[in-house]
C-alpha positions as a LaTeX table, in Angstrom:
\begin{tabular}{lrrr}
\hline
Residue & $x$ (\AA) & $y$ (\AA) & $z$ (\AA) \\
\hline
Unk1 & $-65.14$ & $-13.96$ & 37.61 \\
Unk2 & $-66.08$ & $-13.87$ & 41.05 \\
Unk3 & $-67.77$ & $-10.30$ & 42.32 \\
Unk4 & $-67.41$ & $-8.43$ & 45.14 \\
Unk5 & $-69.93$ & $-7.33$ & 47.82 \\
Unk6 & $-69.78$ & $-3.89$ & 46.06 \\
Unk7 & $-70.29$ & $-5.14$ & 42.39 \\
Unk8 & $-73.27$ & $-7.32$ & 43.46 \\
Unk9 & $-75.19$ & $-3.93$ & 45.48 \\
Unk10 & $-74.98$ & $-2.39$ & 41.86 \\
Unk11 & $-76.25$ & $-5.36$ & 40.50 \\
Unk12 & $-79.52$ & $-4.99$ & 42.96 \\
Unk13 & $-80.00$ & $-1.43$ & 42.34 \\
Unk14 & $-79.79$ & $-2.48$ & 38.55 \\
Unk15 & $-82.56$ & $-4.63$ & 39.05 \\
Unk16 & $-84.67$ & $-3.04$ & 41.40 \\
Unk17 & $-85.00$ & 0.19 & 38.76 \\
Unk18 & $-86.99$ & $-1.51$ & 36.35 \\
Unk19 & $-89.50$ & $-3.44$ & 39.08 \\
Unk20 & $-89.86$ & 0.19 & 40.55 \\
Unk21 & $-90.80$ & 1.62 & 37.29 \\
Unk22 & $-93.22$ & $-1.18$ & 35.94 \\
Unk23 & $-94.96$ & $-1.20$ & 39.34 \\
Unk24 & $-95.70$ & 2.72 & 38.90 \\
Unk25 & $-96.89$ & 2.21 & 35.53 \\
Unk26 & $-99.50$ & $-0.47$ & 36.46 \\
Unk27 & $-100.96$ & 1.68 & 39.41 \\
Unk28 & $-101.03$ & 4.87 & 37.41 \\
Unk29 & $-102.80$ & 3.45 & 34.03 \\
Unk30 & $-104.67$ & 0.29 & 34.66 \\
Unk31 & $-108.18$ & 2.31 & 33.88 \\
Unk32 & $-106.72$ & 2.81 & 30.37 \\
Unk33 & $-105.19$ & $-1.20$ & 29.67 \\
Unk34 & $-107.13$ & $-4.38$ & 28.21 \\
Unk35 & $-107.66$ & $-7.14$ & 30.26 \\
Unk36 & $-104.41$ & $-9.20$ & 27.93 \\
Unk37 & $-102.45$ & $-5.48$ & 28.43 \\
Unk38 & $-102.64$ & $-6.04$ & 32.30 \\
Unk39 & $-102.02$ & $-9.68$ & 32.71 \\
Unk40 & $-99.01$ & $-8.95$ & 30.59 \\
Unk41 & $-97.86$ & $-6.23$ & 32.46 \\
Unk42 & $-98.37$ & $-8.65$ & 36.03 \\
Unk43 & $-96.25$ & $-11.11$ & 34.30 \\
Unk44 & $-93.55$ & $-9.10$ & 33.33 \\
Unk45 & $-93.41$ & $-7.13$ & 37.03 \\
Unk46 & $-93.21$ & $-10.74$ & 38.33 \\
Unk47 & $-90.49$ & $-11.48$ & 36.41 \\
Unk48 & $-88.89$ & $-8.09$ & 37.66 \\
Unk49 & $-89.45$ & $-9.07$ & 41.32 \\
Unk50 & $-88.14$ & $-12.65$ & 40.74 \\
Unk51 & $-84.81$ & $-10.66$ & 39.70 \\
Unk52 & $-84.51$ & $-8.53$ & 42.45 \\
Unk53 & $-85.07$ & $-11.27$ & 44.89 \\
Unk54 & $-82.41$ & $-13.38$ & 42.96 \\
Unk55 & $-80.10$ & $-9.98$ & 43.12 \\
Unk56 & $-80.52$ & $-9.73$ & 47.04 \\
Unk57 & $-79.48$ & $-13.60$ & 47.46 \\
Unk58 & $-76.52$ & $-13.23$ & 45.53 \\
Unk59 & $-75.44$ & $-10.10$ & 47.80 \\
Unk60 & $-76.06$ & $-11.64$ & 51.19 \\
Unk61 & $-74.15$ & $-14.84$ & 49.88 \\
Unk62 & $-71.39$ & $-12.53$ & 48.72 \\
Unk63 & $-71.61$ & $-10.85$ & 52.50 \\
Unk64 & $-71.44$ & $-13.99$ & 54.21 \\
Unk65 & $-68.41$ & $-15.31$ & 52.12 \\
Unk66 & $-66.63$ & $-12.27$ & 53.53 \\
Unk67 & $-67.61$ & $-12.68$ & 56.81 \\
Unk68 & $-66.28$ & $-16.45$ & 57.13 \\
Unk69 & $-62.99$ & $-15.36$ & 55.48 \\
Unk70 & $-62.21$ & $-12.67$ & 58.24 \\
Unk71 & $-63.74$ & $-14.37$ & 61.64 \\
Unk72 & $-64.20$ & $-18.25$ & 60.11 \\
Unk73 & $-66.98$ & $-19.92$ & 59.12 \\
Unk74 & $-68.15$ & $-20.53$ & 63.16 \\
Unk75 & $-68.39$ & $-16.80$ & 64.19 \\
Unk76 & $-69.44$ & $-15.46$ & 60.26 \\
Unk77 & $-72.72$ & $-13.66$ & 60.88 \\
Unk78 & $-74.07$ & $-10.20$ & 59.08 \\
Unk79 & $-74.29$ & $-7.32$ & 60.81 \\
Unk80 & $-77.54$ & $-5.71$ & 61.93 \\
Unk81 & $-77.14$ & $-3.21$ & 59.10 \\
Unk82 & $-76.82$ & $-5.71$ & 56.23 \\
Unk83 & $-79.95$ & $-7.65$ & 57.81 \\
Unk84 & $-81.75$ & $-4.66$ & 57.85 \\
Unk85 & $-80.72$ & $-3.92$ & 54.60 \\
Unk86 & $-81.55$ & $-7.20$ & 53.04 \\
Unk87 & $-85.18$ & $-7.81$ & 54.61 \\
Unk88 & $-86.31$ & $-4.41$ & 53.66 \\
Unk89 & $-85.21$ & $-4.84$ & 49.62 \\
Unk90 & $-87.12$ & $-8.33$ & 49.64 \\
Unk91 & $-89.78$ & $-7.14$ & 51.65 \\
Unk92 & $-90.39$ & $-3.75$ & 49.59 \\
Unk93 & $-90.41$ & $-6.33$ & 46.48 \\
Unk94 & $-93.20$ & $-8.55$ & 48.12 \\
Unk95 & $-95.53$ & $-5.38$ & 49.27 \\
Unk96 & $-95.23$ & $-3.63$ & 46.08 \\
Unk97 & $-96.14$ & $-6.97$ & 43.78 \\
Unk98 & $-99.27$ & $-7.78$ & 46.27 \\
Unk99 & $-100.24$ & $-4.11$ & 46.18 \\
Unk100 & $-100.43$ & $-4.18$ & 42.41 \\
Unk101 & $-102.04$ & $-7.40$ & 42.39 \\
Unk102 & $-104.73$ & $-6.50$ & 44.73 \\
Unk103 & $-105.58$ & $-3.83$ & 42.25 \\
Unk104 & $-105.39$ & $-5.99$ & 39.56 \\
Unk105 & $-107.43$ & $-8.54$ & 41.20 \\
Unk106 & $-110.00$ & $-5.84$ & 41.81 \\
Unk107 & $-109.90$ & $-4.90$ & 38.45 \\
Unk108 & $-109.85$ & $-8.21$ & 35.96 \\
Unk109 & $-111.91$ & $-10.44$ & 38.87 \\
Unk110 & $-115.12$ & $-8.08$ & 39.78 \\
Unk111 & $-115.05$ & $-6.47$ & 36.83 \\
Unk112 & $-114.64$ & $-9.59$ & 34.09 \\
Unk113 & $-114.09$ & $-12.64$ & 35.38 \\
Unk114 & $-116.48$ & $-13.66$ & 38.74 \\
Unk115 & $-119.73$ & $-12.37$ & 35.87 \\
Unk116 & $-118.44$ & $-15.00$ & 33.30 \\
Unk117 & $-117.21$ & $-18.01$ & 36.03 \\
Unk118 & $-120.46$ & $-17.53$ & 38.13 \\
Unk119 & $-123.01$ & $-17.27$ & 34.99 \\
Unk120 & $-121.43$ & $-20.81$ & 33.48 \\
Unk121 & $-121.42$ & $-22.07$ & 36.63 \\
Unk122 & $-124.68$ & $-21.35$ & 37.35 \\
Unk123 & $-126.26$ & $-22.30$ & 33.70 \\
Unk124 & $-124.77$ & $-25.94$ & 34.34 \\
Unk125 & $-126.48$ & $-26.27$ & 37.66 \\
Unk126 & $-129.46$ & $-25.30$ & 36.31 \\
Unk127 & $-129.54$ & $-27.61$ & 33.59 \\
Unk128 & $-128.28$ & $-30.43$ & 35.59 \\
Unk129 & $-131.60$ & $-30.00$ & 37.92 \\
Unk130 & $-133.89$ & $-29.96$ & 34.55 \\
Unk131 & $-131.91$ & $-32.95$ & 33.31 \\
Unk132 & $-132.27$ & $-35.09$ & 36.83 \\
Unk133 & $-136.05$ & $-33.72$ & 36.15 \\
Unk134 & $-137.13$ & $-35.60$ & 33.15 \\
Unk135 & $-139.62$ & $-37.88$ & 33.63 \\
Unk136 & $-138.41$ & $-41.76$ & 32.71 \\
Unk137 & $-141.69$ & $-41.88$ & 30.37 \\
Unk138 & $-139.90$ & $-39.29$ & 28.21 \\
Unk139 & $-138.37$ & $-40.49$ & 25.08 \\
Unk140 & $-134.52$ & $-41.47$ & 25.57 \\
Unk141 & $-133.52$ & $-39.81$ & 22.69 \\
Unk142 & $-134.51$ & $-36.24$ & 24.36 \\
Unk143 & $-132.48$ & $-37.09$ & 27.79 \\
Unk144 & $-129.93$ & $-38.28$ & 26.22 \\
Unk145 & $-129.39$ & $-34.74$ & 23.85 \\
Unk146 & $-130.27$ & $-33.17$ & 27.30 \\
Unk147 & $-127.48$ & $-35.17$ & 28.84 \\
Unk148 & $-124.99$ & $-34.26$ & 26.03 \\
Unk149 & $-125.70$ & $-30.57$ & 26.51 \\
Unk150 & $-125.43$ & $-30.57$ & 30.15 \\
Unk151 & $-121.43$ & $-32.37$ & 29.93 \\
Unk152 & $-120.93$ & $-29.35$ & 27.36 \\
Unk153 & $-122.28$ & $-26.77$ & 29.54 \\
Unk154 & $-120.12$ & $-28.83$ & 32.86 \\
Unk155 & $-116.64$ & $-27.86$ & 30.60 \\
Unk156 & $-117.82$ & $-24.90$ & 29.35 \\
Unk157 & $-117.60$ & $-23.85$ & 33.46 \\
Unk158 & $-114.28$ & $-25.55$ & 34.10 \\
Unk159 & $-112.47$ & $-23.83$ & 31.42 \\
Unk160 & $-113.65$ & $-20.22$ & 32.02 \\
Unk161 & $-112.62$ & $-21.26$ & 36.20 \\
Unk162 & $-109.00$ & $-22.09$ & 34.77 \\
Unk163 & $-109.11$ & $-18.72$ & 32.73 \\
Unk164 & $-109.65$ & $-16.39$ & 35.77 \\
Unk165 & $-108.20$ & $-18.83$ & 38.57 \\
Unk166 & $-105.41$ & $-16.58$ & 39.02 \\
Unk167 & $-107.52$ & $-13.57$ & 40.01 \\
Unk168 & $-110.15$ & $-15.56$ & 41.85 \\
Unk169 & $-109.81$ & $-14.39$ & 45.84 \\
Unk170 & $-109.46$ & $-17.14$ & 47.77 \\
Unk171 & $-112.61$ & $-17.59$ & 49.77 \\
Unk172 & $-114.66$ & $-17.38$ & 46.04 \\
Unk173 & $-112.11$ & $-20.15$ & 44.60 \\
Unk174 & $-112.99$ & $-22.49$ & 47.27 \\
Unk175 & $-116.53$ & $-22.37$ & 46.88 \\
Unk176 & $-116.75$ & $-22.53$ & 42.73 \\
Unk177 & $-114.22$ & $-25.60$ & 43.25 \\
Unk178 & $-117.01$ & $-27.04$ & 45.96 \\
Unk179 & $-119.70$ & $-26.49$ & 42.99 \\
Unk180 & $-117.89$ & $-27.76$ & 40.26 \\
Unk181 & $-117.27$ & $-31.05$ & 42.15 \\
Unk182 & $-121.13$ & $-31.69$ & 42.76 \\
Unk183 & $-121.43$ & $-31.49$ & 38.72 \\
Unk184 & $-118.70$ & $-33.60$ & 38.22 \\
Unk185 & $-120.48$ & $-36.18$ & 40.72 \\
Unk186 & $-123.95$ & $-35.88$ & 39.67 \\
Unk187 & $-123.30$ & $-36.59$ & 35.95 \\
Unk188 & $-122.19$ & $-40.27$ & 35.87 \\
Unk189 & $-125.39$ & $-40.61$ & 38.18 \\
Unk190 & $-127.13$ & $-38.98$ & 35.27 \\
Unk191 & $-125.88$ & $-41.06$ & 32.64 \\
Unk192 & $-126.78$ & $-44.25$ & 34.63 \\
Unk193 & $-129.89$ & $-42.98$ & 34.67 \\
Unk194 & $-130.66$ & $-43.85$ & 30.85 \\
Unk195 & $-131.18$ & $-47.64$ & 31.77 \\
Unk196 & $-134.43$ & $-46.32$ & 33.57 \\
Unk197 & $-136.05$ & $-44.91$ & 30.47 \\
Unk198 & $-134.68$ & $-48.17$ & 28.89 \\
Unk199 & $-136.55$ & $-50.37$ & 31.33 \\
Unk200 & $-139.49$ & $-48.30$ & 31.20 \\
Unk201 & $-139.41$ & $-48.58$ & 27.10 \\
Unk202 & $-139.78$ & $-52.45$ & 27.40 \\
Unk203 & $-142.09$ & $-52.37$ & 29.69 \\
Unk204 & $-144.72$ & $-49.81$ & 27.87 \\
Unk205 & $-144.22$ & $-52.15$ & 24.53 \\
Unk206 & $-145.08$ & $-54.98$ & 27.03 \\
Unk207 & $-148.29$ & $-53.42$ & 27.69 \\
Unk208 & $-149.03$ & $-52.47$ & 24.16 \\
Unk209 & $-148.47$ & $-55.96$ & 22.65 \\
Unk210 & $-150.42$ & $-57.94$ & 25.57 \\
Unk211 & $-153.91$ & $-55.79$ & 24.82 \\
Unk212 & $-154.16$ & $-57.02$ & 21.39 \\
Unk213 & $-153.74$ & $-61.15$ & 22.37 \\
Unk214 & $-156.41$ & $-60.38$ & 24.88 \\
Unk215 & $-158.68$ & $-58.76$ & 22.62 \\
Unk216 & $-158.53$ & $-62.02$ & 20.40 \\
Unk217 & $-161.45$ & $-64.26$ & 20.73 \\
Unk218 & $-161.21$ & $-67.76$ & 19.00 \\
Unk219 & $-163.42$ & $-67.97$ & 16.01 \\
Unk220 & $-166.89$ & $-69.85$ & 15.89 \\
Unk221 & $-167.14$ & $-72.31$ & 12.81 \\
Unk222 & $-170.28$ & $-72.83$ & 11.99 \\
Unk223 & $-170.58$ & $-75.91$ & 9.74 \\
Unk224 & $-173.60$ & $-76.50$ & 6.93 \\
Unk225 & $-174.82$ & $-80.04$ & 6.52 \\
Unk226 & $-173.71$ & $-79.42$ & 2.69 \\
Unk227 & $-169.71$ & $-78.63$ & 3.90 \\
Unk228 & $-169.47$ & $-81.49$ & 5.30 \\
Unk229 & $-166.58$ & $-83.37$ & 3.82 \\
Unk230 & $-167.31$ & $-86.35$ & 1.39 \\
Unk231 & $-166.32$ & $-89.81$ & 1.81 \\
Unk232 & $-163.22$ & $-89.84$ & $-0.32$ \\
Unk233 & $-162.54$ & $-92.35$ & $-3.26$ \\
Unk234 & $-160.30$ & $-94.70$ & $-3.78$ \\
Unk235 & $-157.03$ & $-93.20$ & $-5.32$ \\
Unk236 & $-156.78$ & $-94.33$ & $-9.25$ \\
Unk237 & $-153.10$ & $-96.31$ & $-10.00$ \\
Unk238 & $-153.22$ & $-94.42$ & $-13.33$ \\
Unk239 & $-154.89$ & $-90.99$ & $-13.51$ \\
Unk240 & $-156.09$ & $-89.74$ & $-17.07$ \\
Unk241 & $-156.73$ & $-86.50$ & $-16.10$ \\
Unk242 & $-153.84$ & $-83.62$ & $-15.84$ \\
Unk243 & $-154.47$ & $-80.97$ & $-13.69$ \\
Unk244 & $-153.93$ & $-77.64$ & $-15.17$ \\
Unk245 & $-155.17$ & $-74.03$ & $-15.34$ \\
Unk246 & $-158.96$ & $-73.86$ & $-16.55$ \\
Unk247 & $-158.67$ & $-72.49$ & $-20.53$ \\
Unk248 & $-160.15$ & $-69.51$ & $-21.34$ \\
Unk249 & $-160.25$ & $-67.88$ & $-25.00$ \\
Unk250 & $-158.76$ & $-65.05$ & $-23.23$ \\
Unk251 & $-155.98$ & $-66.66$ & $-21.23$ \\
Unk252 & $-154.37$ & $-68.45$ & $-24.39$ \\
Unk253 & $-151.21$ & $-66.62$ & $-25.69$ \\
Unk254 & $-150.95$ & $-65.72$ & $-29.38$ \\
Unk255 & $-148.20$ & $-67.28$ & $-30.12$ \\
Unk256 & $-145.95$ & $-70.21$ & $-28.80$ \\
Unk257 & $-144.23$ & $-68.60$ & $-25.25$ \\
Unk258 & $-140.81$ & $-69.74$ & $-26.05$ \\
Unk259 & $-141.25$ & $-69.03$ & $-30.25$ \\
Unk260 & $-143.87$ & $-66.93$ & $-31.00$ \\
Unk261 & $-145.42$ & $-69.15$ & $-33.36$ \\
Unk262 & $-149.33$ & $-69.43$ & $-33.60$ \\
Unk263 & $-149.61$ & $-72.61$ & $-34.82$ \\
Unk264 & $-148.85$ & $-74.45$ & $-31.48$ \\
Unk265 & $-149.27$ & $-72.14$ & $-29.32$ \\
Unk266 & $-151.05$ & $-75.09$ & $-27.20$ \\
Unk267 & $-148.85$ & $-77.52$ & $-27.90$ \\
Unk268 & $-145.20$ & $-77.03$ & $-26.60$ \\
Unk269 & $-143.74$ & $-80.54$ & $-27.78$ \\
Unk270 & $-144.11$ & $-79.42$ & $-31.17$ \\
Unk271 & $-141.90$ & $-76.44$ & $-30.94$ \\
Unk272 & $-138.18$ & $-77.16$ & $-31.82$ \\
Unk273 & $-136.85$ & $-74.35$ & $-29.88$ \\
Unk274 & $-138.51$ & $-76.36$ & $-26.64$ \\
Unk275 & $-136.32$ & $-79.06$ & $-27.37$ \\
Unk276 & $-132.76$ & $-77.28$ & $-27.65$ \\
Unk277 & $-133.66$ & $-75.53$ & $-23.76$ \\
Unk278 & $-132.34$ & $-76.81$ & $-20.81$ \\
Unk279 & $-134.41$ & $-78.95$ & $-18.30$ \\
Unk280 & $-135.56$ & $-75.73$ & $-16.28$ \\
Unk281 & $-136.00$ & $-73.69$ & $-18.98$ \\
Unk282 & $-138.72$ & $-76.14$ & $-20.38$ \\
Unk283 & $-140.25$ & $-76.22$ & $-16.86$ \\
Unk284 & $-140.41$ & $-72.65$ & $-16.44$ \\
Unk285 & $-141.85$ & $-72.41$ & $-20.33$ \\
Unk286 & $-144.65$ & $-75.17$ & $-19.04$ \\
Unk287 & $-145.56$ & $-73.07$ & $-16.17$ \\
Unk288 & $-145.18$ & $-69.53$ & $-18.16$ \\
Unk289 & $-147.71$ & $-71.39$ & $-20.60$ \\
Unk290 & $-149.84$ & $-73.08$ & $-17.52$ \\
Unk291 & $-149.11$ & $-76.29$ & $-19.29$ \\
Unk292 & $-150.14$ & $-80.00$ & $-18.61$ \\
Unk293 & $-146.61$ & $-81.47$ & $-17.56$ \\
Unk294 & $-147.48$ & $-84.99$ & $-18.62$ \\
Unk295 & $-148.61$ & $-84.16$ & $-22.19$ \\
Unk296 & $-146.90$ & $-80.56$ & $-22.73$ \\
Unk297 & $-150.36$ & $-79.23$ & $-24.17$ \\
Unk298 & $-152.78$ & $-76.87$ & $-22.60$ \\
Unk299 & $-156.09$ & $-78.35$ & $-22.10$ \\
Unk300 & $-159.46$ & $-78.19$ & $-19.82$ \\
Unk301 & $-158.66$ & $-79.85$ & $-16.27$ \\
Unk302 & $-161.20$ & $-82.77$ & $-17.60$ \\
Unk303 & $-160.33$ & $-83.25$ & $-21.08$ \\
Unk304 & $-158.01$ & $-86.76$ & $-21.48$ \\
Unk305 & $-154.22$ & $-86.54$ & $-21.06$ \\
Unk306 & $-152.21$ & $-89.16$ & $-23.40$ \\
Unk307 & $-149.96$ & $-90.41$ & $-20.71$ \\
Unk308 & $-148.07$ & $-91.86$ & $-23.76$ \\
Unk309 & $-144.61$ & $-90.13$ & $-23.19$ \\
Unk310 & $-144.28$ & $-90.15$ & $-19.84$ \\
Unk311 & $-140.87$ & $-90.67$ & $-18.48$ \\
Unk312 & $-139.79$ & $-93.87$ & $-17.16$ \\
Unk313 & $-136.20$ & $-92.78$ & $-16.56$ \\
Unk314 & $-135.04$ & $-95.35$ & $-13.47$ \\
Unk315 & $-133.60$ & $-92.02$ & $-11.34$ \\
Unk316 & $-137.01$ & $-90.34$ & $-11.51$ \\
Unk317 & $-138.66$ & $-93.60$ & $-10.20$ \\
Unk318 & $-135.79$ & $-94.09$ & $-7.55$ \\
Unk319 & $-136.36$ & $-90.40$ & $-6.58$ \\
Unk320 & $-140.24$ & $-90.56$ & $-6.45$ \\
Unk321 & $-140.47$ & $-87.47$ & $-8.53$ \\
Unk322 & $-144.03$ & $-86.48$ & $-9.94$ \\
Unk323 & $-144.87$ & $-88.22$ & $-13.51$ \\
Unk324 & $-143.39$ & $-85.80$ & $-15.94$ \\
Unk325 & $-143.02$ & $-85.50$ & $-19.89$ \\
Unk326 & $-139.99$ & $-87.41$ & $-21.07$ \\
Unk327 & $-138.87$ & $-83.84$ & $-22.66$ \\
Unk328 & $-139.02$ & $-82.08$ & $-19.23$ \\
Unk329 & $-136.30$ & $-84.83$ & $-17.34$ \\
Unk330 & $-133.31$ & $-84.02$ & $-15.53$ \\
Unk331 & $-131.80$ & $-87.12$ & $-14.99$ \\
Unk332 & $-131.34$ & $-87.86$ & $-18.38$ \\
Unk333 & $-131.04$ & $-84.34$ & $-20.26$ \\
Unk334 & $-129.89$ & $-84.68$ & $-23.72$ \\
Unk335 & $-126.74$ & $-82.58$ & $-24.63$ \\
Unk336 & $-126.42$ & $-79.49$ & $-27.94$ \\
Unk337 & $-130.09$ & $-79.38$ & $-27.57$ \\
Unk338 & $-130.76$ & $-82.29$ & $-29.72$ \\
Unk339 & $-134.47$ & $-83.71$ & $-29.28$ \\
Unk340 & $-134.07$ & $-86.75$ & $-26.67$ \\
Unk341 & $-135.20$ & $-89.91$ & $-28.21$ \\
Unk342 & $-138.67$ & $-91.70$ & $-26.58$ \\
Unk343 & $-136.91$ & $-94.85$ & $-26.47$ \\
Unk344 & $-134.24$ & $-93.42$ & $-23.93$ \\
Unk345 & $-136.79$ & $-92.38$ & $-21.33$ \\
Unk346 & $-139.68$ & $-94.95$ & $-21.57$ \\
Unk347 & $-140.90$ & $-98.71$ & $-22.05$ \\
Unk348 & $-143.73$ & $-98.65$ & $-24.02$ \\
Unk349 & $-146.15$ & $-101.25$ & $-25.22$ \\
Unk350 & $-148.79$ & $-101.68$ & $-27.51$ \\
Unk351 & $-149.62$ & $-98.53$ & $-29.26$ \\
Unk352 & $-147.40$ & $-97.00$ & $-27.00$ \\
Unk353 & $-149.24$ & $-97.43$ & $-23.37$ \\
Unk354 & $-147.13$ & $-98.59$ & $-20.54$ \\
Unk355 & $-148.28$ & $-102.15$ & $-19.08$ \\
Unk356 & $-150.67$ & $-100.30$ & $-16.43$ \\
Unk357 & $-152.08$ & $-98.38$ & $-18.97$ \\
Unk358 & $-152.84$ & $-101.66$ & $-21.19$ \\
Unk359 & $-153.94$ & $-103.65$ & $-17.92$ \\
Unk360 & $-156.33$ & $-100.80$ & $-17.16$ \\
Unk361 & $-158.11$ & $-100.75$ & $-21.03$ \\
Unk362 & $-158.47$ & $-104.73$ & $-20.54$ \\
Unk363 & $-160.23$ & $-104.00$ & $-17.73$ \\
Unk364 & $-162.72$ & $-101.37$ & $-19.47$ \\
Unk365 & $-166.08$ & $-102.40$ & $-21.81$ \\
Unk366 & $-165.41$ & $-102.93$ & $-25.47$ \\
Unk367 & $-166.88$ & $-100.01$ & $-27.00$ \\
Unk368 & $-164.43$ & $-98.15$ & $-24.32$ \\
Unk369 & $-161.38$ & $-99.68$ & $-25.19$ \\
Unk370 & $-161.76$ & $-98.96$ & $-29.06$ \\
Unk371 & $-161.91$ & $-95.33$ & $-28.36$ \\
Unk372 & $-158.28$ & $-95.64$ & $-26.61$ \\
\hline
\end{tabular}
């Protein structure tokens, strides 16, 4: 339903009341409101001015329609009254709203919000000049939590600007978004500033580390005419001598290492438990036991090895591995832990030396050779 010029006045006056009446309550009690009480009460008087303005439209709309229905759309044009009438209703709006808000802005701005704007504002400043201060000799780790407080400090002044923005004036608003800016600019330059203290790390470790090869003089060997080294022999085809661990009465074990027994304690090979372990269990028994690994018996580095069950396994000879007992081979490792049979591993000859071993007694005196 379309209203007239008359209904739409009403209308105005409707909406004028309430502005009118909000706006006198705001002037008369703002000493006695919270800071959320009077940015409520702005808000709603704002939304009472929007109405009346929107009120006032309608009405010289309605006026106008009139006009162009009587003389034609050409010649339609308000009288000086309505004008009159139309500019002072929006203009009383306007005045009232930036009267209230100038006491408002009075109020909420010097009173609250330039202290808290200006005081983070200032704080972050500060600590961005202490932070551009550090010295690059300074641990990283302290710039870089002096860095981290300085970005939270930076927001902490941004928000509290868009808090009180409304009520900054303008000349103030200009100047904190001037200041605000320079942070924003001078902390990426800040944060690049970490590879200095990086570079300066490496190059105080340089200068630590380079003292101490300096400091190093090459040893003087002074030589005796007894340490001298001695001619050295020729190697024997067939050594009779094992080397193991000089015996002591207090290095020997009680008992047998892998049975406990005492009665050959020094003599793995008789041990039947020895024979049912695996190829590196026996090793690691030999070398638990400091073992000869030709003979399986512990004995003085001089005393005589029997070199009678060595192994003479082809793989071992192929693989040039060191001359082992015939119980201690891989290549040829009996399976269920059954005792391997000499015959299996070995060659031998008479009174079971290899060929070598019999060339090399030939070769020895007679009352030598009977001994063997």
């Amino acid at each position: 339903m379309v209203k007239t010029a008359d209904e739409l006045k009403k209308d105005r006056t409707v909406a004028k009341r309430p502005f009118s009446r909000m706006a006198n309550i705001l002037l008369k009690t703002y000493d006695n409101k919270s800071v959320l009480e009077l940015e409520d009460g702005f808000g709603n008087l704002t939304q009472a001015a929007e109405r009346v303005w929107e009120a006032n439209d309608d009405l010289e709309a309605r006026l106008l329609e009139d006009k162009e229905s009587e003389v034609g759309a050409e010649e339609a044009e308000l009288s000086d009254q309505q004008k009159a009438d139309l500019v002072k209703t929006a203009g009383d709006c306007e005045e009232t709203l930036k009267e209230v808000r100038r006491l408002l802005q009075n109020v909420l701005w010097v009173q609250n919000g330039e202290h808290d704007v200006l005081t983070a504002l200032q704080v972050a400043e500060v600590e961005s000049r202490r932070t551009g201060a550090v010295d690059v000799n300074s641990r990283l780790e302290a710039y870089e939590f002096m860095l981290g407080h300085l970005q939270d400090l930076a927001k902490a002044a941004k928000v509290s600007f868009e808090r009180w923005k409304r009520w900054t004036p303008a000349k103030q608003k200009q100047d904190i978004q001037g200041r605000l800016k320079d942070l924003d600019q001078k902390i990426p330059l800040l944060v690049s500033r970490k590879m200095d203290f990086i570079c300066e790390k490496m190059k105080e470790d340089q200068r630590q580390v380079t003292p101490v090869f300096q400091n190093l003089s090459a040893p003087v060997i002074r030589l005796k005419p007894t340490s001298l080294p001695k001619p050295k022999r020729e190697a024997r085809s067939d050594p009779r001598h094992a080397r193991t661990r000089a015996t002591k009465s207090n290095d020997v074990p009680a008992g047998c290492v892998v049975c406990g027994d005492g009665k050959h304690r020094k003599k793995l090979y008789f041990c039947k438990q020895f024979w049912a372990l695996t190829p590196a269990d026996k090793n690691m028994a030999v070398k638990k036991l400091g073992a000869c690994e030709r003979c399986l018996e512990l004995h003085d580095g001089r005393a005589y090895c029997k070199p009678t069950y060595l192994c003479k396994h082809p793989d071992c000879k192929d693989q040039r591995l060191p001359e082992h007992h015939y119980y201690l081979c891989s290549n040829a490792a009996p399976r269920g832990g059954a005792m391997p049979k000499r015959s299996e591993y070995q060659k031998a000859g008479r009174n079971g030396y290899t060929a070598n071993q019999e060339d090399f007694i030939r070769k020895l005196p007679p009352e030598l050779a009977k001994q063997c």
